[in-house]
FIDO-72067 format. One record per atom (N, C-alpha, C, CB): x, y, z. Coordinates in steps of 0.02 Angstrom, whole numbers, padded with zeros to 5 digits, always signed. Atoms other than C-alpha are relative to their C-alpha. Glycine has a CB too. Example, Ala and Ser with C-alpha at 12.3 -4.5 7.8 and 13.67 -1.06 7.14 Angstrom:
! residues 2
+00045-00059+00000 +00615-00225+00390 +00045+00060+00000 -00050+00001+00062 -00042-00059-00003 +00684-00053+00357 -00039+00055+00037 +00020+00023-00071 
! end
This chain:
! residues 177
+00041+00009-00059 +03053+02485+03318 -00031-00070-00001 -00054+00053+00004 +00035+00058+00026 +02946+02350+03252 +00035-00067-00021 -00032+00024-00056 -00033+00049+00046 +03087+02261+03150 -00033-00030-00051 +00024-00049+00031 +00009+00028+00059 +02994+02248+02992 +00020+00012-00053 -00041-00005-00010 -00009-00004+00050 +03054+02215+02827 -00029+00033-00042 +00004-00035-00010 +00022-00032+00063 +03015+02297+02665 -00051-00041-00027 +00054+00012-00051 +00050+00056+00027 +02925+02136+02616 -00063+00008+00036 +00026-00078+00012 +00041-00013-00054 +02835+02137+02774 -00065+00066-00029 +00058+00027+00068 +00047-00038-00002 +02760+02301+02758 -00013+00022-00065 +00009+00046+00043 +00075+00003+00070 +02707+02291+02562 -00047-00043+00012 +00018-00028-00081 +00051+00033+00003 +02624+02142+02613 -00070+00042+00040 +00024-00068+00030 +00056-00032-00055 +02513+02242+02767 -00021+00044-00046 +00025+00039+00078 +00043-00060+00059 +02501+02377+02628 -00054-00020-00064 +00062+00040-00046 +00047+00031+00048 +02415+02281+02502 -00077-00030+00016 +00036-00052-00024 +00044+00033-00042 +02310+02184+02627 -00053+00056+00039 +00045-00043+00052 +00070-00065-00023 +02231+02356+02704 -00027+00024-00057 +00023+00077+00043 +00029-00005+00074 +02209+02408+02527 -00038-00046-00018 +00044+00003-00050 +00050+00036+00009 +02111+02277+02496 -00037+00000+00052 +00013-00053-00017 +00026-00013-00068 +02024+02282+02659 -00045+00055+00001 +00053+00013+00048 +00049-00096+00001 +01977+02469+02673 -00009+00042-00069 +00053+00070+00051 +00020-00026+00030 +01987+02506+02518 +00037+00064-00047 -00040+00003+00035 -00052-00055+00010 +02081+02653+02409 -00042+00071+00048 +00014+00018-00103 +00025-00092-00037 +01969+02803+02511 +00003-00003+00070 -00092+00032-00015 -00027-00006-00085 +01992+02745+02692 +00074-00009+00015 -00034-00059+00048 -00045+00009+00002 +02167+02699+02657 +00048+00076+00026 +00000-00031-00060 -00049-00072-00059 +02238+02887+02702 -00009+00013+00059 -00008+00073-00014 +00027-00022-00064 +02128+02924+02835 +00046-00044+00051 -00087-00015+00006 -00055+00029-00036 +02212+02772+02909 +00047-00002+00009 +00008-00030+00001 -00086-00025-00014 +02398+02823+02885 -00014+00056+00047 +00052+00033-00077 -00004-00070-00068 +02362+02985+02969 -00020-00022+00058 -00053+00072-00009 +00051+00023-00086 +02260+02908+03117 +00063-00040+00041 -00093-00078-00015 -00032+00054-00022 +02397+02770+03128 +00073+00070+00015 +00007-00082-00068 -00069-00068-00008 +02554+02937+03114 -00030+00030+00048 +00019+00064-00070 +00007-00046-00063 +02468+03040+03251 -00014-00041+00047 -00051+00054-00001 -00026+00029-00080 +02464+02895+03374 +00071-00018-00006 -00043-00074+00029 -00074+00034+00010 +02635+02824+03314 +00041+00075+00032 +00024-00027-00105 -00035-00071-00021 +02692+03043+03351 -00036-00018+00075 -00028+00090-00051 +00001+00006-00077 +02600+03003+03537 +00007-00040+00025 -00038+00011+00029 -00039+00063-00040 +02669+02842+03586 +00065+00024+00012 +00007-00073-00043 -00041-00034-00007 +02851+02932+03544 -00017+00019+00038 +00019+00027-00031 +00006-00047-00049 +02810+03078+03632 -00012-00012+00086 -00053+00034-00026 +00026+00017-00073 +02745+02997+03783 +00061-00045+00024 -00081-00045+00001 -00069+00046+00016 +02894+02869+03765 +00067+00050+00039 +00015-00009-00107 -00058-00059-00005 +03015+03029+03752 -00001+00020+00118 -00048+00104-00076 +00004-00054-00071 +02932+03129+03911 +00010-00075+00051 -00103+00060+00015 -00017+00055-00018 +02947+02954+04002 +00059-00006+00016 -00014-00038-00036 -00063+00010+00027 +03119+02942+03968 +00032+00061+00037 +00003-00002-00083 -00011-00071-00025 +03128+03129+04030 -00003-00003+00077 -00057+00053-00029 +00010+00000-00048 +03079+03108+04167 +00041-00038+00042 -00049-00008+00001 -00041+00063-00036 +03152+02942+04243 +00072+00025+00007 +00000-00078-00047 -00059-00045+00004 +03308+03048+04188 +00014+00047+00049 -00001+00033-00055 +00012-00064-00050 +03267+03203+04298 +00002-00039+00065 -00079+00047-00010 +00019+00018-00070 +03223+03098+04441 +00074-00034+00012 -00075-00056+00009 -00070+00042-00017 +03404+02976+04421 +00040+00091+00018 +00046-00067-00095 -00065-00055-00032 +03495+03168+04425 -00007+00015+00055 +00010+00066-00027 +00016-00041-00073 +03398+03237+04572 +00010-00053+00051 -00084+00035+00008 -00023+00050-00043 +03439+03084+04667 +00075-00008+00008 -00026-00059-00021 -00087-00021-00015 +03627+03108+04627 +00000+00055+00038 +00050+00021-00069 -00001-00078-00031 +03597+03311+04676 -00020-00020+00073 -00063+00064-00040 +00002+00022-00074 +03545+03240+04837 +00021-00053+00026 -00052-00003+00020 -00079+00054-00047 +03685+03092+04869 +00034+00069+00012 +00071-00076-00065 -00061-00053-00006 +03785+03259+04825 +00009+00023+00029 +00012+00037-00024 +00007-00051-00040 +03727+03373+04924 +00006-00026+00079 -00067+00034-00018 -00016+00041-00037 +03721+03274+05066 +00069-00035+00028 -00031-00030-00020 -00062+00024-00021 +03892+03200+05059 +00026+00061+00007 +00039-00049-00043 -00007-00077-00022 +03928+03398+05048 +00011+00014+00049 -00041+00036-00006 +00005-00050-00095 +03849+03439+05198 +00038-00016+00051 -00069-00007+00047 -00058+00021-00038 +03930+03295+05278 +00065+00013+00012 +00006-00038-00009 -00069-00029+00030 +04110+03353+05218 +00004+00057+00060 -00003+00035-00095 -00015-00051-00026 +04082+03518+05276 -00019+00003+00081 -00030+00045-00041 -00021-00015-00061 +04028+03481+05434 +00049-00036+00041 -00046+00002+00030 -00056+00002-00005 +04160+03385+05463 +00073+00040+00007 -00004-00023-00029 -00060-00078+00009 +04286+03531+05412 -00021+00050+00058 -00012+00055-00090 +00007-00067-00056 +04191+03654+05534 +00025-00038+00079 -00105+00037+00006 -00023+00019-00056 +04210+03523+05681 +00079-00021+00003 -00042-00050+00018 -00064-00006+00009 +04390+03509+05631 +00035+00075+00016 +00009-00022-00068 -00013-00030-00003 +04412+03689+05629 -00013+00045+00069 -00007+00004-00046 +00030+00009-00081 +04310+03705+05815 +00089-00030+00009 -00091-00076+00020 -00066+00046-00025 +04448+03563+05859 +00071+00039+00004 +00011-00064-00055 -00076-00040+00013 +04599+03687+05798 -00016+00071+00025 +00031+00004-00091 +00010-00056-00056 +04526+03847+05873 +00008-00010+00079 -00068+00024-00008 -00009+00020-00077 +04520+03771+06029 +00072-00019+00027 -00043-00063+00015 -00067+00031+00000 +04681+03687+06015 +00044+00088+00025 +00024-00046-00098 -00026-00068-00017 +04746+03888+05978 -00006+00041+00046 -00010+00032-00032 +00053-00059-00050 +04639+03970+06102 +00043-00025+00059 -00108-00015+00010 -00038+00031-00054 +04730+03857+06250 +00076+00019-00031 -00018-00088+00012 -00071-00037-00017 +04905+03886+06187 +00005+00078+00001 +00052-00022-00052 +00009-00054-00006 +04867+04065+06161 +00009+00005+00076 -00058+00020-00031 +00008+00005-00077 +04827+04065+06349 +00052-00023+00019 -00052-00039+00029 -00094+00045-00039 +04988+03953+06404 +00035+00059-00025 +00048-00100-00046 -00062-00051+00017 +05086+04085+06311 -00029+00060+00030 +00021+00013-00085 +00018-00056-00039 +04987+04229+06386 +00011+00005+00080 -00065+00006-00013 -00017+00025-00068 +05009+04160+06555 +00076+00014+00028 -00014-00078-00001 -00085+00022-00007 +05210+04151+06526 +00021+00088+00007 +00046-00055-00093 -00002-00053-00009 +05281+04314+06598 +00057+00027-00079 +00022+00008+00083 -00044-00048+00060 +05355+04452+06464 +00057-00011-00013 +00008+00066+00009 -00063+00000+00013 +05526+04438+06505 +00040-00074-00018 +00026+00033+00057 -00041+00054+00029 +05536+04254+06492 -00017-00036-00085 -00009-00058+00056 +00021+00021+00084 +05458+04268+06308 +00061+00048-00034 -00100+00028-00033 -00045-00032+00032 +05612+04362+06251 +00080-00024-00010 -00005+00055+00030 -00060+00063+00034 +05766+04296+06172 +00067+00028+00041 +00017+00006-00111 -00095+00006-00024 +05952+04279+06260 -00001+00056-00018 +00068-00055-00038 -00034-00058+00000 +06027+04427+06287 +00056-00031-00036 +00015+00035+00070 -00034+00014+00034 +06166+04453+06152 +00068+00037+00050 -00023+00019-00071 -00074-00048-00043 +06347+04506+06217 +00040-00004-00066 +00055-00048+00085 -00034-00011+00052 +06474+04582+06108 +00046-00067-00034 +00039+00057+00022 -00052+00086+00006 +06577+04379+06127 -00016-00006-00036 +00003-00069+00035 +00037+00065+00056 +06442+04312+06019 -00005+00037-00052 -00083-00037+00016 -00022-00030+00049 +06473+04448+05876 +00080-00008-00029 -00016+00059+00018 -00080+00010+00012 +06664+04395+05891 +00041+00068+00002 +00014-00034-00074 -00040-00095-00046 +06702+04581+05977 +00028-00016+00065 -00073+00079+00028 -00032+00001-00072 +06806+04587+06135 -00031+00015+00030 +00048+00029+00020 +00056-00035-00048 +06702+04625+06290 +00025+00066+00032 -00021-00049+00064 +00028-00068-00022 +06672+04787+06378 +00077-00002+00058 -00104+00001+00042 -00054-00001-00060 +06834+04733+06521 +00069-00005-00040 -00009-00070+00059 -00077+00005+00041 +06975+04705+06385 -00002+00066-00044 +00011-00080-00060 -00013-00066+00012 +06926+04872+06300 +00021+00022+00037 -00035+00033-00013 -00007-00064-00073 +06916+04972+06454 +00073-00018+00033 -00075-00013+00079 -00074+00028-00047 +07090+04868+06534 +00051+00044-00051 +00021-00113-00001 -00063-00031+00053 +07177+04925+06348 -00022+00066+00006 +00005-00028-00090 +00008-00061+00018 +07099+05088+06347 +00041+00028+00061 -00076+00022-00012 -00029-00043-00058 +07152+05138+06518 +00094-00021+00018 -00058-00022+00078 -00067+00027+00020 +07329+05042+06491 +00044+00083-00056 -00024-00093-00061 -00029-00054+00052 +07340+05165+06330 +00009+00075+00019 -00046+00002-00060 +00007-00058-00058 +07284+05303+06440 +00059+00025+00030 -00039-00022+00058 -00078-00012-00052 +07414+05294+06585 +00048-00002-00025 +00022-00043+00050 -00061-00021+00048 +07532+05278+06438 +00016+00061-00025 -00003-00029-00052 +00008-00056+00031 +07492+05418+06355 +00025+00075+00046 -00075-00005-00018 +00016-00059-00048 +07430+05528+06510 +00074+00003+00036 -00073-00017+00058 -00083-00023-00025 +07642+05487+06567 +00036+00035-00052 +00052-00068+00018 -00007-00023+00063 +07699+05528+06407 -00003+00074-00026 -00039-00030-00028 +00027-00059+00023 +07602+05695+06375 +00030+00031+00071 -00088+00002-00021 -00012-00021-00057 +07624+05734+06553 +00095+00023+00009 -00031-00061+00048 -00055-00023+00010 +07815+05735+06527 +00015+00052-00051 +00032-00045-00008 -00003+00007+00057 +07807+05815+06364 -00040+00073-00004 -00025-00071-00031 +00038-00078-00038 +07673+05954+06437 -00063+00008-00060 +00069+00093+00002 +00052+00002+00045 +07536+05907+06285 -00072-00036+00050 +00030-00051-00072 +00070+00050-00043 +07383+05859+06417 -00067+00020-00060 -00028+00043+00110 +00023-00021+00057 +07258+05938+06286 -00025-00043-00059 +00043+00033-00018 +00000+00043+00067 +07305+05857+06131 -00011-00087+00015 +00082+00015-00040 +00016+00065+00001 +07299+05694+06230 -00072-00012+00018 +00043-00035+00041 +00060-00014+00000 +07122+05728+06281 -00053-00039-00052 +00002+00065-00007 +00018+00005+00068 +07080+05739+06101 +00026-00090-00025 +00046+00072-00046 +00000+00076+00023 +07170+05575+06064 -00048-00056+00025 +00063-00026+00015 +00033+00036-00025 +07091+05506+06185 -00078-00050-00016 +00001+00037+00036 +00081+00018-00009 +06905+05519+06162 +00009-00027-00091 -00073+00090+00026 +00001+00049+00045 +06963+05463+05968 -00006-00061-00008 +00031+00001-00018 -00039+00088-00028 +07049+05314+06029 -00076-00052+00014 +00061+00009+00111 +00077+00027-00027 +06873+05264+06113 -00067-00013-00066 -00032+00071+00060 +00036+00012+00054 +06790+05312+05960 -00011-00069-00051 +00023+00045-00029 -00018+00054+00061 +06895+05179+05848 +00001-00068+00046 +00086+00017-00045 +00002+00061-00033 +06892+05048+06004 -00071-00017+00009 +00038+00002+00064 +00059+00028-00025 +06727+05045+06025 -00074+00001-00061 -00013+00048+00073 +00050-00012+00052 +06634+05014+05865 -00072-00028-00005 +00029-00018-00054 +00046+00017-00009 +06512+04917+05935 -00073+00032+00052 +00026-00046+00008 +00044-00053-00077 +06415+05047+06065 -00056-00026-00017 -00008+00103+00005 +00076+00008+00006 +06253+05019+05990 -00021-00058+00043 -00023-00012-00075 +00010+00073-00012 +06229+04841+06048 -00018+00012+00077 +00072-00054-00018 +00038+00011-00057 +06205+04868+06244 -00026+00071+00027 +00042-00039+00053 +00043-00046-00003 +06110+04997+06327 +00072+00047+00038 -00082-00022+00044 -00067-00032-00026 +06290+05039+06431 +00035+00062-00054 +00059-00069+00009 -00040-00043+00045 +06376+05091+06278 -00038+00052-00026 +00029-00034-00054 +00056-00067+00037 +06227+05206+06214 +00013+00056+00061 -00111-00026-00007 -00011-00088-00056 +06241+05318+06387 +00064+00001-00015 -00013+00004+00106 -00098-00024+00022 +06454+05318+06343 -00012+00050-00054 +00066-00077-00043 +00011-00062+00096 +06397+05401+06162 -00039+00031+00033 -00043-00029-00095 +00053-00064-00025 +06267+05483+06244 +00034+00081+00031 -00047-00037+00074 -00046-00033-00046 +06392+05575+06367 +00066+00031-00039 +00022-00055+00058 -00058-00012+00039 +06536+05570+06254 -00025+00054-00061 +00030-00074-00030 +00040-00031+00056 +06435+05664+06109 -00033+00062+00042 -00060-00056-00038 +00002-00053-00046 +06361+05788+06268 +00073+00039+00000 -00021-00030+00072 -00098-00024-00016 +06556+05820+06318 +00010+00059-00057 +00077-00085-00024 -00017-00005+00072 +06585+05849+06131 -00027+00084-00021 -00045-00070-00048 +00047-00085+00025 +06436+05982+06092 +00022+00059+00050 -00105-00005+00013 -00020-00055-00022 +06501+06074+06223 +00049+00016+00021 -00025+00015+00030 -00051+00006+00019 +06674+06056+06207 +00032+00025-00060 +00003-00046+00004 -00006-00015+00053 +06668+06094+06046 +00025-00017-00053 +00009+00030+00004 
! end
């Protein structure tokens, strides 16, 4: 603290010893140690303090640039609700049927359409239905028939047409037997 030597302070030691004396000589170390323990101490809390006060001055740049931040982020997130809230609306506005995707046709599965079945089926038909008709099997061609349809038409599901054909064809059937 001081920066004194060993020399130094035999000399001060000899010199109060002579001075005060060998019986005031303790009294004075202790007197001189319990201010030397409250100069520290006061030193320390000093030190403590100036400390406390540099953090709480960061804790409030901090907090502060914080708040700023965040309200930033909320008027950003204002900014993008709003943004949503209007297209929401433009798309609510847009009628039902034109929010729904292209109708599919059997072409764009790479199936023949609904007029080259039906042309071959009824081709196979009038073949048949001459055929049986000579032949005196009307019946059994019946039966081929509604097969034939079965194995030509594997796609029914796909338009709402082909579901009433199975619909009807599968009626026929249950009570046909």
């Amino acid at each position: 603290m001081f920066e004194l030597s060993f020399g130094e302070i035999l000399l001060f030691t000899i010199v109060a010893l002579i001075v005060l004396g060998p019986e005031r000589l303790p009294a004075l170390a202790r007197f001189l140690g319990r201010w030397m323990a409250k100069i520290q101490n006061l030193v320390h809390n000093v030190k403590a303090e100036i400390s406390a006060e540099i953090a709480v001055d960061d804790l409030k740049q901090m907090r502060d640039e914080f708040q700023a931040s965040a309200q930033t982020i909320r008027e950003d997130i204002r900014a993008q609700a709003a943004q949503l809230q209007q297209v929401k609306q433009e798309v609510d506005d847009i009628p039902y049927w034109d929010k729904l995707p292209p109708q599919r046709r059997p072409e764009d599965f790479g199936l023949s359409s609904d007029d080259d079945d039906m042309a071959a089926e009824r081709a196979w038909t009038a073949a048949a239905q001459e055929a049986a008709y000579h032949s005196g099997q009307h019946v059994a061609l019946a039966q081929q028939s509604r097969r034939r349809r079965k194995d030509v038409r594997p796609y029914q599901h796909i338009n709402r047409q082909a579901q009433r054909i199975g619909a009807r064809r599968q009626l026929k059937q249950s009570r046909h037997g």
